[in-house]
Backbone as CSV, one residue per row, in Angstrom:
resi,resn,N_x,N_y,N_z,CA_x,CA_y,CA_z,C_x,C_y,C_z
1,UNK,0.838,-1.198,0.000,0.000,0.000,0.000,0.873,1.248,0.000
2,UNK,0.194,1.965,-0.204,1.436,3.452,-0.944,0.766,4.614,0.746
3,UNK,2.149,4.800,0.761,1.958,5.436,2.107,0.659,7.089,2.206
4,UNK,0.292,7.660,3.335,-0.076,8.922,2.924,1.268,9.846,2.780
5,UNK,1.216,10.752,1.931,2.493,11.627,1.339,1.847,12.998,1.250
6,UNK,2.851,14.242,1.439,2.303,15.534,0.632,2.951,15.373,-0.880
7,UNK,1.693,15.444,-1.714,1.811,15.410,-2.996,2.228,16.704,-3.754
8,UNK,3.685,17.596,-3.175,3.977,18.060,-3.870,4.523,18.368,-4.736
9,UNK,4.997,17.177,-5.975,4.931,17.279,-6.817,3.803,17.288,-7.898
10,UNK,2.554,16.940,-7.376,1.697,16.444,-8.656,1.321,18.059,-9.088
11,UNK,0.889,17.904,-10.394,0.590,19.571,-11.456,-1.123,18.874,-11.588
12,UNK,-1.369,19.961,-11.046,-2.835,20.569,-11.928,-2.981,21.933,-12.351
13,UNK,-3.999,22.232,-13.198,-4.140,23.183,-13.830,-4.641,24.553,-13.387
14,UNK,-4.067,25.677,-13.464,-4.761,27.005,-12.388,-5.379,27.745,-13.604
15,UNK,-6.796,27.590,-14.007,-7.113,28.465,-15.263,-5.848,28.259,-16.326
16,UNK,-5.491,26.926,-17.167,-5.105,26.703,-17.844,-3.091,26.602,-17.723
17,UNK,-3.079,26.789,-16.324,-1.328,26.956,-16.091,-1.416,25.937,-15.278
18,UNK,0.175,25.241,-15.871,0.182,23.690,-14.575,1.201,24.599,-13.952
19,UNK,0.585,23.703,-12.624,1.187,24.371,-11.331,1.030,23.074,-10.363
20,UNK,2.038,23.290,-9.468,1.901,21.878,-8.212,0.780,22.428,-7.191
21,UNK,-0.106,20.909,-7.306,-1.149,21.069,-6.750,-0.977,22.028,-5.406
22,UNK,-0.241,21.862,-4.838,-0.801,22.443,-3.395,-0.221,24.159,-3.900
23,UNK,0.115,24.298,-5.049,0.322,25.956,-4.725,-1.203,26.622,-5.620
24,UNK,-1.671,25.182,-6.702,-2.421,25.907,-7.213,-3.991,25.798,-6.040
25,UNK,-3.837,24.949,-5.468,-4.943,24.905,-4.901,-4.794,26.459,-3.789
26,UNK,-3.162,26.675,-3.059,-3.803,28.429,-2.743,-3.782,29.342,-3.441
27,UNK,-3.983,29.104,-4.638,-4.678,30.503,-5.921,-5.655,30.533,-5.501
28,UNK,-6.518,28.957,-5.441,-8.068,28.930,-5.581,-8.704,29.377,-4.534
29,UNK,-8.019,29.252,-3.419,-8.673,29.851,-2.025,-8.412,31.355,-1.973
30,UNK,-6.906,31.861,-2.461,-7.049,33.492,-2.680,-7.837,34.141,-3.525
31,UNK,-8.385,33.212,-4.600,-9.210,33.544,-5.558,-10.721,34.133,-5.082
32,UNK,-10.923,32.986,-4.191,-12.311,32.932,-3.486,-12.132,34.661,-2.813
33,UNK,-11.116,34.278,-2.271,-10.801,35.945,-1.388,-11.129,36.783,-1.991
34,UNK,-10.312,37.170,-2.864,-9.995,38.390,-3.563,-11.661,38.287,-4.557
35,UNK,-12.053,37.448,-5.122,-13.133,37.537,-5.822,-13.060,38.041,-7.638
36,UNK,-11.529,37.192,-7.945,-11.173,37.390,-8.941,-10.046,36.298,-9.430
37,UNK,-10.226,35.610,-10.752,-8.756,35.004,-10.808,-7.719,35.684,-11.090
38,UNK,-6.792,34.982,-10.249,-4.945,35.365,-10.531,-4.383,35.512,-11.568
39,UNK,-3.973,36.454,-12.723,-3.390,35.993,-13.845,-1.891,35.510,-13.956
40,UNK,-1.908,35.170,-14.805,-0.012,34.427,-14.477,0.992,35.558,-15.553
41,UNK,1.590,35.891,-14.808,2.675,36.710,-15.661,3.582,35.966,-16.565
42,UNK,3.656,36.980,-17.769,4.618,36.156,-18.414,6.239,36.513,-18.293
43,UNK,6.710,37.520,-17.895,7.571,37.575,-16.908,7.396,37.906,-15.725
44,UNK,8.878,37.626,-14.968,9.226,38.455,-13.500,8.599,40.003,-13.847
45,UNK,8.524,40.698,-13.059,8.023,42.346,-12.919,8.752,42.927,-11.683
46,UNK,9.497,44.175,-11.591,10.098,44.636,-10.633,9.933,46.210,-10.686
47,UNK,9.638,46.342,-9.153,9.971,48.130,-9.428,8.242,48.668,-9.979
48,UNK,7.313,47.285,-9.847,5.942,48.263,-10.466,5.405,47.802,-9.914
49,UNK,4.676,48.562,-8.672,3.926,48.064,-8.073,2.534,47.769,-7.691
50,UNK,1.844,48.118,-8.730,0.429,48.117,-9.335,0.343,47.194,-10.409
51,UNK,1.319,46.338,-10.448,1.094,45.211,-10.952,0.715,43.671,-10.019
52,UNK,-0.429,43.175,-10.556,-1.406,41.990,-9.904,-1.008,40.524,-10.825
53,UNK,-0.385,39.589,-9.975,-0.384,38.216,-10.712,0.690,37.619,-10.066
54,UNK,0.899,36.859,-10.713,1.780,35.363,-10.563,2.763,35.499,-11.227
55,UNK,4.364,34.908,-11.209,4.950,33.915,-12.343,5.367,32.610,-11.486
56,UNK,5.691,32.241,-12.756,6.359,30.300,-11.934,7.390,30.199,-12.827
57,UNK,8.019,29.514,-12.307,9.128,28.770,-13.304,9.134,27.066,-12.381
58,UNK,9.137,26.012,-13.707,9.256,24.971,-13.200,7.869,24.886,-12.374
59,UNK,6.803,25.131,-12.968,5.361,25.031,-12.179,5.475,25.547,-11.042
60,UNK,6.284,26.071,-10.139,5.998,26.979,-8.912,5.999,28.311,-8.742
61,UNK,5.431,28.571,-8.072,5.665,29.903,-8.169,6.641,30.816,-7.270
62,UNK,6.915,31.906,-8.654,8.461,32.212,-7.552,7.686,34.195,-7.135
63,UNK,7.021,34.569,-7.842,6.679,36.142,-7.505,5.190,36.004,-7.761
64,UNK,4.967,36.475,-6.016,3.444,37.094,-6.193,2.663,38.642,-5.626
65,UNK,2.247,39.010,-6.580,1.850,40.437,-6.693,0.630,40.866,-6.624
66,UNK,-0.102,41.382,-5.097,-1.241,41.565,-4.778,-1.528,42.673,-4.141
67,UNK,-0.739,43.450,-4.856,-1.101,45.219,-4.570,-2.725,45.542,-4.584
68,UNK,-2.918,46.298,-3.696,-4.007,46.490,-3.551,-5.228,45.730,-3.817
69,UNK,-5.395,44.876,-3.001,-6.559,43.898,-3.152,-7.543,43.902,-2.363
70,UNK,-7.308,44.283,-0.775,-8.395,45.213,-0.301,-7.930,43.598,1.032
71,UNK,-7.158,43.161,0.843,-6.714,42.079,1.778,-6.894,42.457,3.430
72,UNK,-7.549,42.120,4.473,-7.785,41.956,5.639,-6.741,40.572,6.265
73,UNK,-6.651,39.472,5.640,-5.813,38.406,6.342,-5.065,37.472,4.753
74,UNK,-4.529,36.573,4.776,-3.418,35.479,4.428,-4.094,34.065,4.624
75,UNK,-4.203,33.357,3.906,-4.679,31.639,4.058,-3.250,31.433,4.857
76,UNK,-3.349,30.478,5.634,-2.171,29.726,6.861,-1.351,29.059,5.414
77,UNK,-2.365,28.153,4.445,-2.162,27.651,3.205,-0.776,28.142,2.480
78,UNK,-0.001,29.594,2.700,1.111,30.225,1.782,1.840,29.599,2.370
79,UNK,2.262,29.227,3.038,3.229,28.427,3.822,3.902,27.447,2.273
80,UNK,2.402,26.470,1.805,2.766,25.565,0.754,3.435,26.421,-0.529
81,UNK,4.319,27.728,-0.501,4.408,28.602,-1.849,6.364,27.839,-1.551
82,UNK,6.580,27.077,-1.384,7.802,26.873,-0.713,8.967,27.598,-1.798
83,UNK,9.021,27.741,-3.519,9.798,28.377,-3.773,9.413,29.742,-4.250
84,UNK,8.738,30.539,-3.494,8.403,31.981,-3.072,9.873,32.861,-3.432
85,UNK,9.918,33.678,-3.826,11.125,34.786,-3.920,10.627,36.039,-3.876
86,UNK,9.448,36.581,-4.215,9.224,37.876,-4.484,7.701,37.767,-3.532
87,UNK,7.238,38.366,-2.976,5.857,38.757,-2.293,5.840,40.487,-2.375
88,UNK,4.826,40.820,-3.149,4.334,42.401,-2.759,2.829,42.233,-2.241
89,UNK,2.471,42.241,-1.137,1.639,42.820,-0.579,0.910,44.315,-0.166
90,UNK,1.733,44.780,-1.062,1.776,46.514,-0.388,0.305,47.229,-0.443
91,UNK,-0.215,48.065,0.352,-1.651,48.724,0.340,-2.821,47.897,0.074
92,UNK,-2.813,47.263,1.539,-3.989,45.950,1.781,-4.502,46.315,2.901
93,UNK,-5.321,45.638,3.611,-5.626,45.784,5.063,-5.338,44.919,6.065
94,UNK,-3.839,44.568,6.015,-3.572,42.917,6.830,-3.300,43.832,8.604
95,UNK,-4.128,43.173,8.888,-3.310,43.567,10.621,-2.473,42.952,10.800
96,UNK,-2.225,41.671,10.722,-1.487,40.352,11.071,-1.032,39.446,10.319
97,UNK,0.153,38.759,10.271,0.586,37.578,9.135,0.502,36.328,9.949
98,UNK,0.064,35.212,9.042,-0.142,33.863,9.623,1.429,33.674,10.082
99,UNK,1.412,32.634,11.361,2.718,32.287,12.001,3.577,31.885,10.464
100,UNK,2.463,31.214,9.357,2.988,29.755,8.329,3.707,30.914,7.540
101,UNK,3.967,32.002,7.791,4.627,32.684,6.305,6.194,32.158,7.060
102,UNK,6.568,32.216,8.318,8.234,31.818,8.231,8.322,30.525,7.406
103,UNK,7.969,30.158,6.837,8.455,28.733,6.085,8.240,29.057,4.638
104,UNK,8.270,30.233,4.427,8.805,30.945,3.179,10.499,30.943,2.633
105,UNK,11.145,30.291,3.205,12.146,30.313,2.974,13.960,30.443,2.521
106,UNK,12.827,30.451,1.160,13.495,31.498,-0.473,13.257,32.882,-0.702
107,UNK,12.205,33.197,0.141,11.970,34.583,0.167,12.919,35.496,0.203
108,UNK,13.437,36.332,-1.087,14.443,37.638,-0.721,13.703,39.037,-1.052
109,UNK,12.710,38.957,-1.435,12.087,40.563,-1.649,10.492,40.174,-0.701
110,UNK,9.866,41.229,0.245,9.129,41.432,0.987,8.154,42.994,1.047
111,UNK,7.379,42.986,0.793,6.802,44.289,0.796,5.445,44.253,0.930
112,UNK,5.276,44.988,2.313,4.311,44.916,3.338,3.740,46.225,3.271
113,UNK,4.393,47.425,2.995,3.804,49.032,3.175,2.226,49.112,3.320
114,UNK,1.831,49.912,3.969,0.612,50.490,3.801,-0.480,49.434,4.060
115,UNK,-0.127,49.066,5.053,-1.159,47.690,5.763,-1.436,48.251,6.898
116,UNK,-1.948,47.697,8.061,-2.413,48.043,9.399,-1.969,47.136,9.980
117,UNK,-0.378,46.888,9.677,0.165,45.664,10.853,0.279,46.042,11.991
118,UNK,0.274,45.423,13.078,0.599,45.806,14.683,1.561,45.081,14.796
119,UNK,2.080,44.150,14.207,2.996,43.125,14.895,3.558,41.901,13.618
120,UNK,5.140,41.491,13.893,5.054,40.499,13.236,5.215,39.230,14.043
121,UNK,4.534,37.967,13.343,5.282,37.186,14.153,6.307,36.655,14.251
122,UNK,6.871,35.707,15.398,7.798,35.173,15.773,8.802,34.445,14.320
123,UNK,7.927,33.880,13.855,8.399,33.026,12.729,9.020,34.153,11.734
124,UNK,9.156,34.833,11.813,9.054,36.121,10.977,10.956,35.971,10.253
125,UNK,11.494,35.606,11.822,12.883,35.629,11.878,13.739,34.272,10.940
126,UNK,12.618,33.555,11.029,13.126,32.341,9.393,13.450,32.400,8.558
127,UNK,12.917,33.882,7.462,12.736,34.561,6.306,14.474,34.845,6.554
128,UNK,15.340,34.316,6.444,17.228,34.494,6.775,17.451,34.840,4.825
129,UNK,17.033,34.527,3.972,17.317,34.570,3.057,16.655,36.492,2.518
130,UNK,15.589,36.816,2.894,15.395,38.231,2.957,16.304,39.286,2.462
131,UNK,16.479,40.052,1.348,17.399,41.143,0.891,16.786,42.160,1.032
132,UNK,15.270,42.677,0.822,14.785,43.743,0.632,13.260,43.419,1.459
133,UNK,13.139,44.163,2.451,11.773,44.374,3.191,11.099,46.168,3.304
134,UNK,10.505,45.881,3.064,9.696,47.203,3.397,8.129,47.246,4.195
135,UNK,8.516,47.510,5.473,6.962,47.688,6.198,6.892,49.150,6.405
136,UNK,6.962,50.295,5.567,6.548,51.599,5.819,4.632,51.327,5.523
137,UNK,4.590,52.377,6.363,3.088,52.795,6.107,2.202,51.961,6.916
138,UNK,2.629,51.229,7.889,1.764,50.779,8.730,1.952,51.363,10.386
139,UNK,0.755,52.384,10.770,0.511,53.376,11.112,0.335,52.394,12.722
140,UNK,0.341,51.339,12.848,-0.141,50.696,13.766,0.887,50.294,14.375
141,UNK,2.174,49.878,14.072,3.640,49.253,14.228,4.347,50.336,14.884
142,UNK,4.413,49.526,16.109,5.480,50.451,17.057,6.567,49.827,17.601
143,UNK,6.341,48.846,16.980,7.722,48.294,17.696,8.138,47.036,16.811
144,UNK,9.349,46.348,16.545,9.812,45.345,15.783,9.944,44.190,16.774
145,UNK,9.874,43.243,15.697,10.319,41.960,16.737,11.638,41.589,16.948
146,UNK,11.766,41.059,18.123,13.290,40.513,18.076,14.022,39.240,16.528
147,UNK,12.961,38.915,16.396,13.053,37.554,15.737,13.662,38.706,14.542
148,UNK,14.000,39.909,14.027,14.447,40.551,13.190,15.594,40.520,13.045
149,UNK,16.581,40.082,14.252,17.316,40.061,14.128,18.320,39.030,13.386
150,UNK,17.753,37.875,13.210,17.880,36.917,12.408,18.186,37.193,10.625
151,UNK,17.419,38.248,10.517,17.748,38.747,8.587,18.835,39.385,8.195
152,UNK,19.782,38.447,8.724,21.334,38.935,8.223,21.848,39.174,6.854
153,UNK,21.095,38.859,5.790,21.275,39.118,4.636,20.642,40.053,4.211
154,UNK,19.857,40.944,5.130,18.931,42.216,4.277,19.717,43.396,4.274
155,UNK,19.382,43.650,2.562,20.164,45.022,2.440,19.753,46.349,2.485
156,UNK,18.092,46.386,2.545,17.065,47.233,2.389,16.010,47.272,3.177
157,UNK,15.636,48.105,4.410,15.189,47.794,5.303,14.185,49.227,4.989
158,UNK,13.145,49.285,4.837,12.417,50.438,4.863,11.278,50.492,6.201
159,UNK,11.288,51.140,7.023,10.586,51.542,8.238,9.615,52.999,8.037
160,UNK,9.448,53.485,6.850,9.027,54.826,6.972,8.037,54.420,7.742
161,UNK,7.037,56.033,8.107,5.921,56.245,8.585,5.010,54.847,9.218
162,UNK,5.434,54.515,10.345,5.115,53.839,11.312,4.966,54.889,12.496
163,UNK,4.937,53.959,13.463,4.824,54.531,15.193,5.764,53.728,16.097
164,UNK,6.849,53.755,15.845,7.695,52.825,16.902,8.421,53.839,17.402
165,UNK,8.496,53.771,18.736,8.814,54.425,19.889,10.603,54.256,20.020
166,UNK,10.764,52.793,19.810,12.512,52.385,19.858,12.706,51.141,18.923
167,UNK,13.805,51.226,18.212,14.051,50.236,17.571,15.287,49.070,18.815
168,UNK,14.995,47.727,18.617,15.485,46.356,19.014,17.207,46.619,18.872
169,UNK,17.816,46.551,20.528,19.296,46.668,20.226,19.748,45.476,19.182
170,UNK,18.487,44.395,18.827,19.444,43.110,17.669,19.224,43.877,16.512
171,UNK,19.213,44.899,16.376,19.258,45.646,14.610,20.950,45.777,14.165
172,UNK,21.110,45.727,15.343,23.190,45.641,15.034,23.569,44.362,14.813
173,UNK,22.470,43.307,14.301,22.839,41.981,13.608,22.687,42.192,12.334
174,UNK,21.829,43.407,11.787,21.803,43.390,10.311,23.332,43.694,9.474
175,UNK,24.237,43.261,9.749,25.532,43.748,8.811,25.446,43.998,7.435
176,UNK,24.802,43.678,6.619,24.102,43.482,5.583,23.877,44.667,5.207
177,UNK,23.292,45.416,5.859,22.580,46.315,5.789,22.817,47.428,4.683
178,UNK,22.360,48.184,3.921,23.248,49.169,2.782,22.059,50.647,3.399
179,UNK,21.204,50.382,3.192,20.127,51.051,2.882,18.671,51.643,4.273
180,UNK,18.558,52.483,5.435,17.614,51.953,6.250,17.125,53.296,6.386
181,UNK,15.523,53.410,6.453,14.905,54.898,5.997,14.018,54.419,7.950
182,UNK,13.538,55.043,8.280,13.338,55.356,9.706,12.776,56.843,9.497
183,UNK,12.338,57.569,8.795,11.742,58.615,8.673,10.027,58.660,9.012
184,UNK,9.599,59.793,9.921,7.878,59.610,9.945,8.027,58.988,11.076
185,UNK,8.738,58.489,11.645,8.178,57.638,13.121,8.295,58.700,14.561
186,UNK,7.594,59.509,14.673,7.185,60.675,15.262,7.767,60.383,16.596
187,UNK,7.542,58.972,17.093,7.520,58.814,18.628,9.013,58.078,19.027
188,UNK,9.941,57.933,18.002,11.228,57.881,17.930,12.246,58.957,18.471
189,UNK,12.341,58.755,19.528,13.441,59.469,20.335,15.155,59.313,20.564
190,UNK,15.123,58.109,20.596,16.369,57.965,20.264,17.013,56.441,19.636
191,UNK,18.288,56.340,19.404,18.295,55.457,18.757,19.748,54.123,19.392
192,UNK,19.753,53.022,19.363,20.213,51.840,20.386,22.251,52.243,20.164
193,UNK,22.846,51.677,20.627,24.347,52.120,20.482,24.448,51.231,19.764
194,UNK,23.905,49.472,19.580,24.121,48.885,18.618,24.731,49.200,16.932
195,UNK,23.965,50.303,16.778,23.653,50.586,15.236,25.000,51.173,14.742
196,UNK,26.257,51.087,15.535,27.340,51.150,14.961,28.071,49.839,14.315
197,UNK,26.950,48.598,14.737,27.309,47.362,13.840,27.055,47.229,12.490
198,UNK,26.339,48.589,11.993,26.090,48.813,10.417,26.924,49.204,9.665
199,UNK,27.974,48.700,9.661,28.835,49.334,8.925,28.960,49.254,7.565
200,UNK,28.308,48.774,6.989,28.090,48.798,5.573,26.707,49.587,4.916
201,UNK,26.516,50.679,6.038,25.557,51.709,5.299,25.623,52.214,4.961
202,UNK,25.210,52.701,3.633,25.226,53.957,2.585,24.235,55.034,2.962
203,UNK,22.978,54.707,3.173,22.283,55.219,3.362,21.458,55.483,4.625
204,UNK,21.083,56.469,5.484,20.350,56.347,6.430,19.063,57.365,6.805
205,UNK,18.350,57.888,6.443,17.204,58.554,6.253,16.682,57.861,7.899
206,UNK,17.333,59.401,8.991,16.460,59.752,10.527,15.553,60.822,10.249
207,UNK,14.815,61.481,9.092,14.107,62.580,8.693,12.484,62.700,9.867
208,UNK,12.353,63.543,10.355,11.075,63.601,11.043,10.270,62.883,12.011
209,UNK,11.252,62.619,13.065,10.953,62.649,13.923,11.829,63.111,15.835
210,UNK,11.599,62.547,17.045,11.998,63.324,17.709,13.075,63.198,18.392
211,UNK,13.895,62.748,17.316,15.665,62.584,18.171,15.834,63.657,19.067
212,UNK,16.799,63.844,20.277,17.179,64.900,20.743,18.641,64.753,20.740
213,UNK,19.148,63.831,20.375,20.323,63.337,20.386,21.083,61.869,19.673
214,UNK,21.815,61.611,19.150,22.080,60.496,18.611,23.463,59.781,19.190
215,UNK,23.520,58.222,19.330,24.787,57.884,20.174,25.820,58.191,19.530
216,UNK,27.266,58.300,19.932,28.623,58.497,19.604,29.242,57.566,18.596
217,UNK,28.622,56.297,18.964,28.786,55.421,18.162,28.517,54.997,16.934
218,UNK,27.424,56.324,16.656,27.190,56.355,14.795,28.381,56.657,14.214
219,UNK,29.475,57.295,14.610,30.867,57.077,14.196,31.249,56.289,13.144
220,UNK,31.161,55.106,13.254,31.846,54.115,13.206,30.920,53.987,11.898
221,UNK,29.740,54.335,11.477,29.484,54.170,10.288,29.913,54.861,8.779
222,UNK,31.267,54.682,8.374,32.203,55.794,7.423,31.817,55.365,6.068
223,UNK,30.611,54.108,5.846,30.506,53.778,4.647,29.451,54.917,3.962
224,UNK,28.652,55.645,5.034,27.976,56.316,4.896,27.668,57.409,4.089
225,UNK,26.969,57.378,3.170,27.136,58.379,1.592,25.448,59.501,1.489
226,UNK,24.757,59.205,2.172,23.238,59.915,2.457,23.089,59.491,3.748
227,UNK,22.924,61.083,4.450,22.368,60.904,6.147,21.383,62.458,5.853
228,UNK,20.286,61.933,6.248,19.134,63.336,6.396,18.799,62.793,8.375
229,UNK,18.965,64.002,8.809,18.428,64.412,10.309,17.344,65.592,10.150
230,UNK,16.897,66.191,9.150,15.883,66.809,9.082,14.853,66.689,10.244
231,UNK,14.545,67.884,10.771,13.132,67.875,11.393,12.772,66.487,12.714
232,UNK,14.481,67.303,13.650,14.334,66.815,14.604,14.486,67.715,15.549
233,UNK,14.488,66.978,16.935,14.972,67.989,18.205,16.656,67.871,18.389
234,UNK,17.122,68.023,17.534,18.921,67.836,17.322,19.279,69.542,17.826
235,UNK,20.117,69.265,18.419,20.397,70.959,18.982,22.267,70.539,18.726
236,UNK,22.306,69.488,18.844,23.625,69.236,18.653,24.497,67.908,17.936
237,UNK,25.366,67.805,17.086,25.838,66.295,16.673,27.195,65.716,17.799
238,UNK,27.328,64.521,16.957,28.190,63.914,18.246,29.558,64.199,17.376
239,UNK,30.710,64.284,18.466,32.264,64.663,17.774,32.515,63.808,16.732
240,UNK,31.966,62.462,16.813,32.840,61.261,15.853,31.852,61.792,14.452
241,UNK,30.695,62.357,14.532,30.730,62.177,12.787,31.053,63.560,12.207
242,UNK,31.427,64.694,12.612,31.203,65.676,12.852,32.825,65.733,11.172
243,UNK,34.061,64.751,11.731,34.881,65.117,10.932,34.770,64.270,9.757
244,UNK,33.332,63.232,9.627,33.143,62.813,8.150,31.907,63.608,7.488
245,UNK,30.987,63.813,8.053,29.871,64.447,7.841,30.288,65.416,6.204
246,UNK,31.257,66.415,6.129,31.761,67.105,4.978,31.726,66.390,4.106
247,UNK,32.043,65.045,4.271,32.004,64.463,2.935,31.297,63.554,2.230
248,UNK,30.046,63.681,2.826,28.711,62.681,2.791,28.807,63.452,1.171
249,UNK,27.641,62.541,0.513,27.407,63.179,-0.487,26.019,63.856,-0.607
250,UNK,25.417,63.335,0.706,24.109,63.628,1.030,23.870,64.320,2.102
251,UNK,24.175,65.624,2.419,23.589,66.099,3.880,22.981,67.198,4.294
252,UNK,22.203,66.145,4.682,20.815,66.982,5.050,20.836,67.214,6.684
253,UNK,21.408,67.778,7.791,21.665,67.320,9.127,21.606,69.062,9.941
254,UNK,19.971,70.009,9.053,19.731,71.110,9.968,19.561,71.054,11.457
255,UNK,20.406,71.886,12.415,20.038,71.753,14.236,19.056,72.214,14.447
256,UNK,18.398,72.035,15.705,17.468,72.718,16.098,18.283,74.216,17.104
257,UNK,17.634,75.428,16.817,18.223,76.764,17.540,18.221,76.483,19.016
C-alpha cells in the first residue's frame, strides 16, 4: 500500500497553467478571497507596483503580486508557496501575518507598506534569506520583533511612517545592511548604540521625527554616503561624525536653535 504523502509534486491546472497542486490549490482559495482570478505573468516584474499576478518557473511559483486587493488576512495555506522569492503585498488591510509565512524560505524581496500591521510574528525571523523588506506605512507598528534580528542578509530595510517608539538593540545583527529609511516615526526618540554594527551603510534617512540626540557610536558608520536628520529635536551632533559628515554626499543634518 502506498503510504499517505504531501503530494507536492503532482501539477494541476490554475485556469489553464500547470502548477503543483498544493500551490495551485492556494490561488483557488485566494481567488475565493480576492473575488477574482490570478493571472499568471509572463515575466518576473520589478519596481511596479500596481502590478497583480503570478509567475512560476518549473510550475511553482516564484513572484506574487497583490497590490491592492483590499486584503484583511493570508490563508495559513502560503506556507505551501515553498519556492516563493518575491511577495508584494503593499496597500492591503492585513493587521497580522499567519505564524505559516516563516516557512517561506526562499523569500528575498518582501513588501508589506501600507497595511495596518501591529505586529510580526515570531516566525518572521526564518525569512534568513530576505534582501529587501519594506513595512513603511503601517501606522499601527510600534515596535519590531526581536526575531528581526535573524535577517542577516537584508540590504534594504524600509521603516518609513510607522509609530515605533525604539528600535530592538538586535538591529546591530543586520551587517548586511546598505540602505535603512526610519523617517515619519514621530515617537522615535532615540536610537540603540548597537547601530554602529552597520557598517556597511550607505544610506540612512532619521528625517522627522523626535531625536534629541544620537549615540557616539554612529561614528563608526564611514561607509555612509546619504544621512538626512531633518526635522528633529537635534540641537547638537556627536564629535565622531562631525569630521566625516563634509564628505557625505548627502547632507541633510539642519540643528534645532
Amino acid at each position: 500500500m502506498k503510504t499517505n504523502q504531501r503530494k507536492t509534486g503532482e501539477i494541476i491546472k490554475y485556469h489553464d497553467t500547470p502548477i503543483i497542486r498544493l500551490e495551485g490549490e492556494f490561488l483557488l482559495k485566494l481567488e475565493s478571497i480576492i473575488g477574482e482570478p490570478i493571472p499568471v505573468l509572463s515575466e518576473l516584474v520589478h519596481d511596479i507596483n500596481n502590478v497583480f499576478g503570478f509567475a512560476i518557473q518549473e510550475n511553482q511559483i516564484i513572484q506574487l503580486r497583490l497590490h491592492g486587493k483590499k486584503l484583511t488576512s493570508l490563508p495559513k495555506t502560503i506556507e505551501n508557496l515553498i519556492g516563493l522569492k518575491e511577495l508584494n503585498l503593499e496597500d492591503n488591510q492585513l493587521t497580522s501575518l499567519p505564524e505559516t509565512i516563516g516557512n517561506l524560505t526562499k523569500l528575498k524581496e518582501l513588501n508589506l507598506s501600507d497595511n495596518r500591521l501591529t505586529s510580526l510574528p515570531v516566525t518572521f525571523g526564518n525569512l534568513t534569506k530576505l534582501t529587501k523588506l519594506d513595512l513603511s506605512g503601517n501606522p499601527q507598528l510600534t515596535s519590531l520583533s526581536k526575531a528581526i534580528e535573524n535577517l542577516t542578509k537584508l540590504k534594504e530595510l524600509n521603516l518609513e511612517r510607522n509609530q515605533l517608539t525604539s528600535l530592538p538593540e538586535t538591529i546591530g545583527n543586520l551587517k548586511s545592511l546598505e540602505s535603512l529609511d526610519l523617517s515619519y516615526n514621530i515617537q522615535l526618540t532615540s536610537l540603540p548604540e548597537t547601530i554602529e554594527n552597520l557598517t556597511t551603510l550607505e544610506s540612512l534617512d532619521l528625517s522627522d521625527n523626535q531625536l534629541s540626540s544620537l549615540p557616539e557610536t554612529i561614528g563608526n558608520l564611514t561607509e555612509l554616503k546619504d544621512l538626512n536628520l531633518e526635522d528633529n529635536q537635534l540641537t547638537s551632533l556627536p564629535e565622531t561624525i562631525k569630521q566625516w559628515l563634509q564628505n557625505l554626499k548627502e547632507n541633510r543634518c539642519e540643528l534645532k536653535q
